[in-house]
PQR file with spaces between the fields and no chain letter, atoms N, CA, C, O and H, PARSE charges and radii, in Angstrom:
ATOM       1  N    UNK     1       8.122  -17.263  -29.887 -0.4000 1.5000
ATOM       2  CA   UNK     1       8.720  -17.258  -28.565 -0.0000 2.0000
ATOM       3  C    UNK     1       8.522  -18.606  -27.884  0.5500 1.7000
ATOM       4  O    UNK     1       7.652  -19.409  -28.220 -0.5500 1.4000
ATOM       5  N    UNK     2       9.247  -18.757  -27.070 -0.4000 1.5000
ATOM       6  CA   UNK     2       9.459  -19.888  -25.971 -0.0000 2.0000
ATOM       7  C    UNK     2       7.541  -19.941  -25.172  0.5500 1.7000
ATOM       8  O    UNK     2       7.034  -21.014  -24.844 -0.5500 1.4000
ATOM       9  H    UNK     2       9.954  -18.105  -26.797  0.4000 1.0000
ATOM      10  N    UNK     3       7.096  -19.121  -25.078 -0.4000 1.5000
ATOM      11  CA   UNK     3       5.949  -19.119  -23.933 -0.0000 2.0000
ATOM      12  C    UNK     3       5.150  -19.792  -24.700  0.5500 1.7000
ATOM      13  O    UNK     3       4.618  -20.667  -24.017 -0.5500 1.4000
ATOM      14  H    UNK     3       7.508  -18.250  -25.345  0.4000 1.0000
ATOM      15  N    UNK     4       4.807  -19.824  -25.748 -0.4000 1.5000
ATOM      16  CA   UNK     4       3.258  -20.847  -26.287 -0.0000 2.0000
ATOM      17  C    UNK     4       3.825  -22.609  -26.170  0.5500 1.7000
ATOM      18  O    UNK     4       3.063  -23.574  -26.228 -0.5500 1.4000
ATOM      19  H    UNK     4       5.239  -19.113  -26.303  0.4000 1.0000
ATOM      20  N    UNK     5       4.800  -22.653  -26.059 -0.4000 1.5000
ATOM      21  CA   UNK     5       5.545  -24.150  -26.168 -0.0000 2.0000
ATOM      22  C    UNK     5       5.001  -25.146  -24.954  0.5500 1.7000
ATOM      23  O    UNK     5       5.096  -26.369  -24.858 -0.5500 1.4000
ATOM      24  H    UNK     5       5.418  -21.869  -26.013  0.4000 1.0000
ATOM      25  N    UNK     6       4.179  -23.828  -23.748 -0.4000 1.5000
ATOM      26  CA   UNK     6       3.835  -24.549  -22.383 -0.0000 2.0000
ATOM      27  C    UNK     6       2.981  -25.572  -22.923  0.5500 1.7000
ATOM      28  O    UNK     6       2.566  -25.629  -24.080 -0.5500 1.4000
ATOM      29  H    UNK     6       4.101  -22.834  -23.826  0.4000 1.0000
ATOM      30  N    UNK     7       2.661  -26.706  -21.595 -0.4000 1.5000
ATOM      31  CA   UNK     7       1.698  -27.497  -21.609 -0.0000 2.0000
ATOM      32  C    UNK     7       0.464  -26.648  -20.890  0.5500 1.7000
ATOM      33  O    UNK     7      -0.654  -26.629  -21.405 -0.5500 1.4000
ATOM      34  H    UNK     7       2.997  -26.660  -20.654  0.4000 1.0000
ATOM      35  N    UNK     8       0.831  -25.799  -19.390 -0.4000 1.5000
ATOM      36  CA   UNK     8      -0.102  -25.584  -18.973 -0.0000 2.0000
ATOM      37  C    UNK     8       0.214  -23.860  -19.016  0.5500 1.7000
ATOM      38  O    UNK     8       1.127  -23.282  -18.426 -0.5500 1.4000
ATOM      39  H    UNK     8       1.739  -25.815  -18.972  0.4000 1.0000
ATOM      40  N    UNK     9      -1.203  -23.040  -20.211 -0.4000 1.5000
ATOM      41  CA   UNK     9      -0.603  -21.969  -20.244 -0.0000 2.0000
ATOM      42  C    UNK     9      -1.953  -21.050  -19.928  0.5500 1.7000
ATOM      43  O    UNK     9      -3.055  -21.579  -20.072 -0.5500 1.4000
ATOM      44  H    UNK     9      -1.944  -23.510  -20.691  0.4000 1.0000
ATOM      45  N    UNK    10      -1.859  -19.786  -19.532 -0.4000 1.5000
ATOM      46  CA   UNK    10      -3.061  -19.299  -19.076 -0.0000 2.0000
ATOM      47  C    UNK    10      -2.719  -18.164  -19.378  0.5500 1.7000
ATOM      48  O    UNK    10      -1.519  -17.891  -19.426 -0.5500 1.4000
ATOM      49  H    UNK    10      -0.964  -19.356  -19.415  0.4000 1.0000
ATOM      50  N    UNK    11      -3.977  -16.941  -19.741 -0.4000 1.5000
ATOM      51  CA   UNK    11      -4.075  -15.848  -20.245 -0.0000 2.0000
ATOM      52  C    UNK    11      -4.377  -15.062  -19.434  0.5500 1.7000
ATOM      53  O    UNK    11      -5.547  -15.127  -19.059 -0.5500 1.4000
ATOM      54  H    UNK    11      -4.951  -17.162  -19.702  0.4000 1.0000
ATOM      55  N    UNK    12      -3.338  -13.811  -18.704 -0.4000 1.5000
ATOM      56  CA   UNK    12      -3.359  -13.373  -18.021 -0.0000 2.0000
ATOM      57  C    UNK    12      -3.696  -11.626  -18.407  0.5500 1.7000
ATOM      58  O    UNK    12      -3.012  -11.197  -19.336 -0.5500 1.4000
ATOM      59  H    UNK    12      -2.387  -13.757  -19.009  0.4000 1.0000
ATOM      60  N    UNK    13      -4.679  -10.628  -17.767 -0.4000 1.5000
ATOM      61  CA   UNK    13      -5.491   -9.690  -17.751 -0.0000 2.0000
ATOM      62  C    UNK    13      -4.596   -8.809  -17.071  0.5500 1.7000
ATOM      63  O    UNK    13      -3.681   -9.250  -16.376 -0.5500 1.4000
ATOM      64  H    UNK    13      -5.234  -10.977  -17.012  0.4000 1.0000
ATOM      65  N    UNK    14      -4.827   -7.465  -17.247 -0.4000 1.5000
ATOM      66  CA   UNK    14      -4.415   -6.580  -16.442 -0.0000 2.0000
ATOM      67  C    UNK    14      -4.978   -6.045  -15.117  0.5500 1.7000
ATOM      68  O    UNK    14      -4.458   -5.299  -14.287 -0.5500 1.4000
ATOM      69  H    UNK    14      -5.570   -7.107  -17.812  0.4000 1.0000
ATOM      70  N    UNK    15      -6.179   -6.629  -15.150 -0.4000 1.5000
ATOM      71  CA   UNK    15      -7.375   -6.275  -14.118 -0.0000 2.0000
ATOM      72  C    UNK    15      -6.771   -6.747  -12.792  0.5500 1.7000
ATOM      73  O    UNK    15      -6.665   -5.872  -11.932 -0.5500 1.4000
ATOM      74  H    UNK    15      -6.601   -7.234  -15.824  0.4000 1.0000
ATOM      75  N    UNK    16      -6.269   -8.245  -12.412 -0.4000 1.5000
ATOM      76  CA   UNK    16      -5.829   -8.482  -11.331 -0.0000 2.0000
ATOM      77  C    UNK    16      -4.568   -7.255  -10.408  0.5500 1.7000
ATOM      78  O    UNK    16      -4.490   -6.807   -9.264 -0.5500 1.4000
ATOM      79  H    UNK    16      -6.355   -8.956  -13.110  0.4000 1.0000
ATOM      80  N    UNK    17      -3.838   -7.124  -11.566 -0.4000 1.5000
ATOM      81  CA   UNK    17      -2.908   -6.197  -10.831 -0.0000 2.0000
ATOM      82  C    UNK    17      -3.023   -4.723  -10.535  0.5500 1.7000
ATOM      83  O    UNK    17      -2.543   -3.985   -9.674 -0.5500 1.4000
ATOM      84  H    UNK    17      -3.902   -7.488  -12.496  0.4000 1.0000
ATOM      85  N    UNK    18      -3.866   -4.556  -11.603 -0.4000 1.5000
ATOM      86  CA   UNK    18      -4.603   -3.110  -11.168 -0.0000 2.0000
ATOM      87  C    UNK    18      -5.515   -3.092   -9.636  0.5500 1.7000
ATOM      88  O    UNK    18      -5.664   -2.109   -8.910 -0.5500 1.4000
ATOM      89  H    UNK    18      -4.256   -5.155  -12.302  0.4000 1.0000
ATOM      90  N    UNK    19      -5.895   -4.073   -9.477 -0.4000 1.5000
ATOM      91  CA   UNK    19      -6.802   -4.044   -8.448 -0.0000 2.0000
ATOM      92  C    UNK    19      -5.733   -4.213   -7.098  0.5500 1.7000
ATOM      93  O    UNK    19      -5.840   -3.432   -6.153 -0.5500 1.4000
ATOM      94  H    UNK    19      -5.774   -4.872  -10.066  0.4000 1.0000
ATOM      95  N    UNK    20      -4.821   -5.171   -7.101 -0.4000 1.5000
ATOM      96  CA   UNK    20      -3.871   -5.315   -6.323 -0.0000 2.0000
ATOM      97  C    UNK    20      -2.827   -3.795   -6.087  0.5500 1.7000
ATOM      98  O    UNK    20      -2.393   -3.184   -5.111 -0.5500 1.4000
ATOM      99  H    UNK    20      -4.733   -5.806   -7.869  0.4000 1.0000
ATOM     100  N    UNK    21      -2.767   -3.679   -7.269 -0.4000 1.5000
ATOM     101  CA   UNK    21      -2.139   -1.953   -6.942 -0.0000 2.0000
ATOM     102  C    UNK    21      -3.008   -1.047   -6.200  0.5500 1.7000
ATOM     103  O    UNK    21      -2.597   -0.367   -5.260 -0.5500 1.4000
ATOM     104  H    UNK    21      -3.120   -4.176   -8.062  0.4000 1.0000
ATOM     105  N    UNK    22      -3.855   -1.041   -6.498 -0.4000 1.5000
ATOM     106  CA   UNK    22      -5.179    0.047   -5.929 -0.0000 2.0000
ATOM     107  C    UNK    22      -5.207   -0.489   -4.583  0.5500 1.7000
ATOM     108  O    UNK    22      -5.166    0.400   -3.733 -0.5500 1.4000
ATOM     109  H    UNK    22      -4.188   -1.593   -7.262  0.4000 1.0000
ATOM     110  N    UNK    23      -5.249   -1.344   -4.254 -0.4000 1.5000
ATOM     111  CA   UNK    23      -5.398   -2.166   -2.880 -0.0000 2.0000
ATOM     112  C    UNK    23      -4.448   -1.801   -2.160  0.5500 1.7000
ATOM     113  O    UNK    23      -4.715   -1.396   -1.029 -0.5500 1.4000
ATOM     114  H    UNK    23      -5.282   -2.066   -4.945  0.4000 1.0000
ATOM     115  N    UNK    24      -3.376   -1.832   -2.512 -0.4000 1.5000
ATOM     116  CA   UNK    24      -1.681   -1.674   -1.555 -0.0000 2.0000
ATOM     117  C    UNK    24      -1.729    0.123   -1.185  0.5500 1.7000
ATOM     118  O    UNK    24      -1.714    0.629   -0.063 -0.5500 1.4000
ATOM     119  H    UNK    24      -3.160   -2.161   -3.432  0.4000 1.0000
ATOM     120  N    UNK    25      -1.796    0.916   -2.676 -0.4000 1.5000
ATOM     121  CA   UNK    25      -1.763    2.345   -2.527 -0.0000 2.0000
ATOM     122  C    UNK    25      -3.204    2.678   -1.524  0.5500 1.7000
ATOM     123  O    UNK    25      -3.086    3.685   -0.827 -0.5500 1.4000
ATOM     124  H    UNK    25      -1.808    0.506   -3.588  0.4000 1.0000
ATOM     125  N    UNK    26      -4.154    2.135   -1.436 -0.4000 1.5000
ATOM     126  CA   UNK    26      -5.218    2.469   -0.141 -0.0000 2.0000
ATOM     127  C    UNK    26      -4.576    2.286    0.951  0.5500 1.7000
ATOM     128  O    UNK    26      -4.565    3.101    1.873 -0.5500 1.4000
ATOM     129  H    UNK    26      -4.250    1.317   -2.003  0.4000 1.0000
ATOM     130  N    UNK    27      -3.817    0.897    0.942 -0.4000 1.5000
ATOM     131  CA   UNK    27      -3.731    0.882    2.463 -0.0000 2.0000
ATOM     132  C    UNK    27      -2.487    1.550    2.970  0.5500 1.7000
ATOM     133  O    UNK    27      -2.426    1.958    4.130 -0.5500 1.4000
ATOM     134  H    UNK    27      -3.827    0.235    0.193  0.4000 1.0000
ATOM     135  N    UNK    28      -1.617    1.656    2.226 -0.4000 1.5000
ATOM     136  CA   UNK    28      -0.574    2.678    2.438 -0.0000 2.0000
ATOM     137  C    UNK    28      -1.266    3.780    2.568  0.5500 1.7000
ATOM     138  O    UNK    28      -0.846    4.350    3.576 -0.5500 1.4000
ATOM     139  H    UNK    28      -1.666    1.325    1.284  0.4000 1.0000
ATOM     140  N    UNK    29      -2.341    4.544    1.941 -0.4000 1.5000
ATOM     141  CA   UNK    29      -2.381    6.180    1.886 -0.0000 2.0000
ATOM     142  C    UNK    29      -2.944    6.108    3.285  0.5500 1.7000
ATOM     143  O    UNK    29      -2.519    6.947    4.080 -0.5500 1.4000
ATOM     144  H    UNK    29      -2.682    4.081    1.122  0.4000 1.0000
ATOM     145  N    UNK    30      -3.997    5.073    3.781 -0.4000 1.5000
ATOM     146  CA   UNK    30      -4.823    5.047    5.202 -0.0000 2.0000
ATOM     147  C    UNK    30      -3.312    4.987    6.185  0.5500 1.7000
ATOM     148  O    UNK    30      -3.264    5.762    7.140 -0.5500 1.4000
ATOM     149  H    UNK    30      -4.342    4.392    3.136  0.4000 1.0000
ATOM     150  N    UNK    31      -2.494    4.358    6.008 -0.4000 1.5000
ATOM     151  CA   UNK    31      -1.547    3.953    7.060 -0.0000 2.0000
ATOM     152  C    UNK    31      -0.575    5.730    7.298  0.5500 1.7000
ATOM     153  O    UNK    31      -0.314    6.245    8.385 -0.5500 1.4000
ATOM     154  H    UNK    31      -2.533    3.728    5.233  0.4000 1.0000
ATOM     155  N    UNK    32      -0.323    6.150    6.265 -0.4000 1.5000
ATOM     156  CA   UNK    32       0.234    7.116    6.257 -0.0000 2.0000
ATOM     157  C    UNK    32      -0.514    8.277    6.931  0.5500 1.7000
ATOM     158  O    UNK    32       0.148    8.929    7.739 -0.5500 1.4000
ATOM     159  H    UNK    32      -0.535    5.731    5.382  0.4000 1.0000
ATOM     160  N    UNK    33      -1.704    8.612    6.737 -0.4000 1.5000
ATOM     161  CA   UNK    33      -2.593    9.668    6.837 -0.0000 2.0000
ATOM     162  C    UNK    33      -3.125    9.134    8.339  0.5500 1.7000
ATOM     163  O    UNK    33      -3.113   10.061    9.148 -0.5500 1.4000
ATOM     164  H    UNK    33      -2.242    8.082    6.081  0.4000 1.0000
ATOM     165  N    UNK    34      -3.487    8.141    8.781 -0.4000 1.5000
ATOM     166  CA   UNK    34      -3.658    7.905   10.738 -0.0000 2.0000
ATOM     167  C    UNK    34      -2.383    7.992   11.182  0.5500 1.7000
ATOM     168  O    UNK    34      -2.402    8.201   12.395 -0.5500 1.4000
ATOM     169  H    UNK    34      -3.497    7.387    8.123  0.4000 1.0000
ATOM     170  N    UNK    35      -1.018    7.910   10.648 -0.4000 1.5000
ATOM     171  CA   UNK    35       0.177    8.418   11.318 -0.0000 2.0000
ATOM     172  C    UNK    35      -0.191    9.732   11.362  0.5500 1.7000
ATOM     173  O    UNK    35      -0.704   10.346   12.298 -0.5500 1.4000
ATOM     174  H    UNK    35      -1.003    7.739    9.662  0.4000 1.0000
ATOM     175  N    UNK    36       0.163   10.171   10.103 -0.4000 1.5000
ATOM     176  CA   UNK    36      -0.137   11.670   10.624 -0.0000 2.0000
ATOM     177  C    UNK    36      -0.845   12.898   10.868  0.5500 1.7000
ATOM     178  O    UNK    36      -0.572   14.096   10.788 -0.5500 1.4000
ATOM     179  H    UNK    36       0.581    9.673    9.343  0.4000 1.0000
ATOM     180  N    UNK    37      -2.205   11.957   11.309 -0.4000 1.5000
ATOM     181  CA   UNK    37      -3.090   12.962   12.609 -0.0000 2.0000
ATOM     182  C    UNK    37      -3.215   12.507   13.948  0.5500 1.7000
ATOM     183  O    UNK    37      -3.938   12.956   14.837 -0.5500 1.4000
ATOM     184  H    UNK    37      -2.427   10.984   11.374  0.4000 1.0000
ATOM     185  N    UNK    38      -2.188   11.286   13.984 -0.4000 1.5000
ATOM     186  CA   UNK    38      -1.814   11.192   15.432 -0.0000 2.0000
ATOM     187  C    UNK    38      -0.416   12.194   15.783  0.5500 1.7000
ATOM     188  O    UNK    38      -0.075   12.642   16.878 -0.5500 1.4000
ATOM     189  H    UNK    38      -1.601   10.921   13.262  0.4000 1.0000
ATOM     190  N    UNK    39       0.022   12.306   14.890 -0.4000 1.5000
ATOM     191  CA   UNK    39       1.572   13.297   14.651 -0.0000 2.0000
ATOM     192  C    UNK    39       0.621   14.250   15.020  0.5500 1.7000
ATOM     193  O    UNK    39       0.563   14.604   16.198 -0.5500 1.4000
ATOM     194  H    UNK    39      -0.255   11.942   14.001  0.4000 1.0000
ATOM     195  N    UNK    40      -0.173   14.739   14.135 -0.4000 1.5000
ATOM     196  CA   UNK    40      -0.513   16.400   14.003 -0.0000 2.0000
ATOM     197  C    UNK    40      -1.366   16.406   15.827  0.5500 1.7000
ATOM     198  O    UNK    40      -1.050   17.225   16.690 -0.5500 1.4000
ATOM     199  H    UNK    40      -0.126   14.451   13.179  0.4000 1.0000
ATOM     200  N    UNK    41      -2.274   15.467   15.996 -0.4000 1.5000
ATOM     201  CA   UNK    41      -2.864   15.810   17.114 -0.0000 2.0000
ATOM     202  C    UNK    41      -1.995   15.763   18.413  0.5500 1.7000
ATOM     203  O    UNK    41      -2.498   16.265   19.417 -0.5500 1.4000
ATOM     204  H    UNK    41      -2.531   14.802   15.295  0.4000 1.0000
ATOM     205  N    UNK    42      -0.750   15.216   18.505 -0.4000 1.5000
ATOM     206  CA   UNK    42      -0.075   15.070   20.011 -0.0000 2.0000
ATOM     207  C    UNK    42       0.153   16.175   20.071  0.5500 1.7000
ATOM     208  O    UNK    42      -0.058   16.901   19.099 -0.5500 1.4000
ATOM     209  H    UNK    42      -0.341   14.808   17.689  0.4000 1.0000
ATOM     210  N    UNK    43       0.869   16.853   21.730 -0.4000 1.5000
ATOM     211  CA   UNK    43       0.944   18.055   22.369 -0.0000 2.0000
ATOM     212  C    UNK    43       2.578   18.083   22.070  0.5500 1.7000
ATOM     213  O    UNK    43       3.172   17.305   22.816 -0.5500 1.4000
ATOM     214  H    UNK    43       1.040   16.264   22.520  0.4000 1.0000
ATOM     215  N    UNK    44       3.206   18.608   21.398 -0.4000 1.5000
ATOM     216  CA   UNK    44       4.610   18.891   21.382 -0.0000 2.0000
ATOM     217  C    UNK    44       5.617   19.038   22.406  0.5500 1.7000
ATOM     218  O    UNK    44       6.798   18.705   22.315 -0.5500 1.4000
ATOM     219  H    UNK    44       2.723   19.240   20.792  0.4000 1.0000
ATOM     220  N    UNK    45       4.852   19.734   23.690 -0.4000 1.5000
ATOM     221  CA   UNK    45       4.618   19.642   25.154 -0.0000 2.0000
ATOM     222  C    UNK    45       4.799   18.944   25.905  0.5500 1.7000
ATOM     223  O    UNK    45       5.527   19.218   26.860 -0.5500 1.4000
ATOM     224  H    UNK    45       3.892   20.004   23.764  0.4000 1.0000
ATOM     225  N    UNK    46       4.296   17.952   25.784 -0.4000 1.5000
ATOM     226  CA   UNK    46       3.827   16.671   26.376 -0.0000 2.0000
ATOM     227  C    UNK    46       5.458   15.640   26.199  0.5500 1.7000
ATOM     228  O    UNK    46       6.236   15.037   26.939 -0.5500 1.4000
ATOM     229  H    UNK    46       3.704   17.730   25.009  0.4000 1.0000
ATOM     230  N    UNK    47       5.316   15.900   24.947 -0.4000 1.5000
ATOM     231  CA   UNK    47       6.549   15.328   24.226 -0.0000 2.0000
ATOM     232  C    UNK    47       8.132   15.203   24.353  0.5500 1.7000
ATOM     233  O    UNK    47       9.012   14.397   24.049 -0.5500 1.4000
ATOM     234  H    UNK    47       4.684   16.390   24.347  0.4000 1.0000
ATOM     235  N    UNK    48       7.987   16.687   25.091 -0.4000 1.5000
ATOM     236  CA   UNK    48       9.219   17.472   25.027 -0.0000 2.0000
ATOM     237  C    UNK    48       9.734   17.208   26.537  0.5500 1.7000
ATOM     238  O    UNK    48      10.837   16.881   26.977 -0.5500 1.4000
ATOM     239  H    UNK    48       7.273   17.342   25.338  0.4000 1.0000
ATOM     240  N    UNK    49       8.360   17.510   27.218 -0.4000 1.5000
ATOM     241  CA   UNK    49       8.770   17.528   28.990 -0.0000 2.0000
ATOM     242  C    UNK    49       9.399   15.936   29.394  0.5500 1.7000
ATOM     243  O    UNK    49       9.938   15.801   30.492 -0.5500 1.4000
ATOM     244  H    UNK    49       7.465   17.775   26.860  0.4000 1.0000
ATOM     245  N    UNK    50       9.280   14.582   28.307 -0.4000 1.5000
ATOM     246  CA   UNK    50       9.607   13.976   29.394 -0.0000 2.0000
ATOM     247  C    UNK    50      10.820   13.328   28.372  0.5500 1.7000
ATOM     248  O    UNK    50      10.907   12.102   28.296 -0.5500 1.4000
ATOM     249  H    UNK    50       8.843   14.692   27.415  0.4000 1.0000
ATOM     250  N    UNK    51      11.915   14.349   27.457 -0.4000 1.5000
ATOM     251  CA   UNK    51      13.083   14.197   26.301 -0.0000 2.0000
ATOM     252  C    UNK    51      14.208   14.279   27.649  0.5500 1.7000
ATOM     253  O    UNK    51      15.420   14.214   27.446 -0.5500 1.4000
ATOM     254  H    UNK    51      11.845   15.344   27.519  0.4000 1.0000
């Protein structure tokens, strides 16, 4: 293949992107889950009276 032909070539791991995946899906699951127990905790009430 074309890729060993580089001058500057480096051996790349799976570890970086695993960790970067794990990183994104945390902060998405945190971002998702404080939406919705601010969803679950508001007064529907509250909400409605001033639609």
């Amino acid at each position: 293949m074309f890729h060993g032909n580089f001058v500057y070539r480096i051996d790349l791991s799976i570890v970086p992107f695993l960790i970067a995946a794990s990183l994104a899906f945390a902060i998405a699951w945190l971002t998702v889950g404080s939406l919705t127990l601010v969803a679950a905790r508001a007064r529907p009430v509250k909400s409605l009276k001033y639609e």
